[in-house]
C-alpha positions as CSV (number, residue, x, y, z in Angstrom):
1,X,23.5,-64.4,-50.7
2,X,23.2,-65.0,-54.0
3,X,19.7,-65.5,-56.0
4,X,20.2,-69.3,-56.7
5,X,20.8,-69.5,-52.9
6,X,17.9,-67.3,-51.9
7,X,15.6,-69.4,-54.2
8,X,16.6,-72.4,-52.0
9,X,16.1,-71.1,-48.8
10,X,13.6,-73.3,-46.6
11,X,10.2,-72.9,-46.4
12,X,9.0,-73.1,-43.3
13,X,4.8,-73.9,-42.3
14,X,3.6,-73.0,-39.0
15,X,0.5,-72.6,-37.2
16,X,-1.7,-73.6,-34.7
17,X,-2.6,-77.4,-35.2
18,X,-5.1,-78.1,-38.2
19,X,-4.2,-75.0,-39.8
20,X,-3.1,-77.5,-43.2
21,X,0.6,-77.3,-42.7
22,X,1.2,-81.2,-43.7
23,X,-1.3,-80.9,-46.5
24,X,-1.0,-77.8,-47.9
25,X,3.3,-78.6,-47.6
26,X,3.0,-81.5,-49.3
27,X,1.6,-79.9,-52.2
28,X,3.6,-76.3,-52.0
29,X,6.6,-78.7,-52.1
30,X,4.8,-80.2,-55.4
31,X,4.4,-76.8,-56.9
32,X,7.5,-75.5,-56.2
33,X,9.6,-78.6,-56.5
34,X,11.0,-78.5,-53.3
35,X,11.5,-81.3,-51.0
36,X,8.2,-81.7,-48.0
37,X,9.6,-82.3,-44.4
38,X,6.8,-83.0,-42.1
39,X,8.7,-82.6,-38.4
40,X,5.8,-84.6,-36.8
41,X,6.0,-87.7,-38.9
42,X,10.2,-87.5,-38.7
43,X,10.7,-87.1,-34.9
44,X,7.6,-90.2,-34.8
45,X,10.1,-92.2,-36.8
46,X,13.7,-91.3,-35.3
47,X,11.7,-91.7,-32.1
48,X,9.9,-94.8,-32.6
49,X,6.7,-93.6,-31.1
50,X,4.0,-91.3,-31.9
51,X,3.7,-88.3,-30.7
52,X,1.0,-88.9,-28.3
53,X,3.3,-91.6,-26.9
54,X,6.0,-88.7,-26.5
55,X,4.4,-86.3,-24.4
56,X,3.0,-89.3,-21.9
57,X,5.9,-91.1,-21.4
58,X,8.5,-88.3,-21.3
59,X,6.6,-85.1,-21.0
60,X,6.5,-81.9,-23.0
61,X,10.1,-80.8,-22.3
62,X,11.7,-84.4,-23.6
63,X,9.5,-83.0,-26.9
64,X,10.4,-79.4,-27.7
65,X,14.3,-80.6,-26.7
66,X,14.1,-83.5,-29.9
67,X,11.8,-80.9,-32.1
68,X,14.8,-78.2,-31.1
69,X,17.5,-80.7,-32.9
70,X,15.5,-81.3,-35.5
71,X,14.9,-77.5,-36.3
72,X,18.9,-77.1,-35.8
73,X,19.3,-79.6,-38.4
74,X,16.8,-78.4,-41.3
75,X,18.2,-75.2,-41.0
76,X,21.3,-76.7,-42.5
77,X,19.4,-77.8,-45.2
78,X,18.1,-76.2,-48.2
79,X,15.2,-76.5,-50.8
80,X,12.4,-77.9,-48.2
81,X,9.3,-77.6,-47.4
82,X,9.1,-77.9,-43.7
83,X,5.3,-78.4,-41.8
84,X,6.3,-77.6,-38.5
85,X,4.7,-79.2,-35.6
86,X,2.0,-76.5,-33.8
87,X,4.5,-74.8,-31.0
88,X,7.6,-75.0,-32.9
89,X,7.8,-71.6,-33.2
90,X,7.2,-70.8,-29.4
91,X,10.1,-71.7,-29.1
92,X,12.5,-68.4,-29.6
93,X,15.9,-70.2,-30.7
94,X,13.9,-72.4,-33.0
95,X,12.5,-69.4,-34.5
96,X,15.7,-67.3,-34.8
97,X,17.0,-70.7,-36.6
98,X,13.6,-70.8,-39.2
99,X,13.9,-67.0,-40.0
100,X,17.7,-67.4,-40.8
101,X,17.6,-70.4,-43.2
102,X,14.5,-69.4,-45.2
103,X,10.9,-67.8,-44.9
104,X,8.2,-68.4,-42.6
105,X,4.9,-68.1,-43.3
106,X,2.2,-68.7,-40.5
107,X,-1.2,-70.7,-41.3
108,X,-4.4,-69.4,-39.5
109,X,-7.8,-70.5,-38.9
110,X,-11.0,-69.5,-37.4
111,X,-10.7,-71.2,-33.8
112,X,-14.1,-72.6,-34.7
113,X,-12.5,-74.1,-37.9
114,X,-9.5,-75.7,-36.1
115,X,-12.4,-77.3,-33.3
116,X,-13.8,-79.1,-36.5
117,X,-10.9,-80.1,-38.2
118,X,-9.2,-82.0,-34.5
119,X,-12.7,-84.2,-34.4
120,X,-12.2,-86.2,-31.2
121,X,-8.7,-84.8,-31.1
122,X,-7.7,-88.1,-29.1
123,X,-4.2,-87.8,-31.5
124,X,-3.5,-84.1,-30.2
125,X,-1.9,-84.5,-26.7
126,X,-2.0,-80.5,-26.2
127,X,-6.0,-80.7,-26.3
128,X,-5.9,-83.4,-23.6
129,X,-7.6,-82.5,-20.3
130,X,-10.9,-80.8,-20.5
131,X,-12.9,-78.4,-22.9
132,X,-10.8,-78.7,-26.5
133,X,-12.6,-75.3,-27.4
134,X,-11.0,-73.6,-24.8
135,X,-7.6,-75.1,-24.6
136,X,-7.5,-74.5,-28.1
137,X,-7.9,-70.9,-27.6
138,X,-5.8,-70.7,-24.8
139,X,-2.8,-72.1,-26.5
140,X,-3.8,-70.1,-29.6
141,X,-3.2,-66.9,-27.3
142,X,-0.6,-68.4,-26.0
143,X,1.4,-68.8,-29.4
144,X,-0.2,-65.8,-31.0
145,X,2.9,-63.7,-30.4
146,X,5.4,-65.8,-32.3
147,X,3.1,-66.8,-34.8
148,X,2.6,-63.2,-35.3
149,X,6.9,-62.9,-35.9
150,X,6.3,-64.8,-39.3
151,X,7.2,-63.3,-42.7
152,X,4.2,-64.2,-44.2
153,X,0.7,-65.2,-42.9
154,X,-2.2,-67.0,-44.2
155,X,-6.1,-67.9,-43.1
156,X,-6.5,-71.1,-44.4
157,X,-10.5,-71.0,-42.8
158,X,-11.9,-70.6,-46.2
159,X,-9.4,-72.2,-48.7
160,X,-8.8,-75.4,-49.9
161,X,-5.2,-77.1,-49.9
162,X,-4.7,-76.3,-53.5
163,X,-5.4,-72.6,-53.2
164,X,-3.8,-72.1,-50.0
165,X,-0.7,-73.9,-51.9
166,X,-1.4,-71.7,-55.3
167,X,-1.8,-68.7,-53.0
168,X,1.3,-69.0,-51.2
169,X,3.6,-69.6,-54.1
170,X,2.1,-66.6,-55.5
171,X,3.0,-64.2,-52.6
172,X,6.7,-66.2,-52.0
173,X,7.4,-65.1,-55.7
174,X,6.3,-61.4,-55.4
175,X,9.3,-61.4,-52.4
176,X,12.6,-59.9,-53.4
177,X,14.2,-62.9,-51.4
178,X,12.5,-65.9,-52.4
């Protein structure tokens, strides 16, 4: 691969939910001048429906299998910024696809931190049913094994979405391949 075609490879955000992929995306996308792909917000709009409105009227499964396309398809792509939705990465083909088309760089937080940030969490259909502080460590442990397969990671429980952007652009340029 050539450099030219290295410095286009993808970026790709992941993380547990509320980690700052969307904002901190948006304005890594900014800095680097890069386009920002928020999966969320694009499957909402080739869907028609929220998210929310996904996972109750068609389930999880119906989910991951239009997130998996959608993954297929950015991977083609080049020069984004992509905030991945929360268990994008769970998901081992998805994965595979993110690592070949560019780099992929986890956001953490304090689970404390992520409790805060989801407020009623009434938009979050994976928090549904019960105590959010412990579904949200559950799925945290969960995911912790393919968020641990990232090139990069980041705890975003003490910075803002300006440093965590700064921050990040600063350890993507310090890599031989980005």
């Amino acid at each position: 691969m050539t450099g030219k075609e290295q410095a286009n490879r993808n970026i790709y955000l992941c993380g547990f939910m509320a980690t700052g992929k969307s904002s901190v995306g948006k304005r890594l996308a900014s800095l680097l001048d890069y386009d920002f792909i928020d999966m969320d917000a694009v499957i909402e709009e080739e869907e028609g429906m929220a998210i929310p409105q996904i996972f109750s009227g068609r389930g999880e499964p119906a989910f991951r299998l239009v997130e998996s396309s959608l993954v297929r398809r950015l991977a083609a792509e080049s020069g984004k910024v992509v905030a991945t939705g929360g268990g994008a990465v769970a998901n081992p083909g998805n994965l595979e696809l993110m690592k070949g088309s560019g780099t992929v760089i986890t956001l953490t937080a304090d689970p404390g931190i992520i409790l805060a940030r989801v407020g009623s969490g009434r938009d979050r259909p994976m928090l549904r049913g019960g105590d959010k502080a412990g579904r949200i460590a559950a799925l945290m442990r969960e995911r912790a094994h393919a968020y641990a397969q990232a090139d990069i990671t980041v705890d975003t429980s003490s910075m803002g979405i300006d440093e965590t952007a700064r921050h990040i652009r600063a350890l993507l340029e310090r890599r031989p391949e980005a």
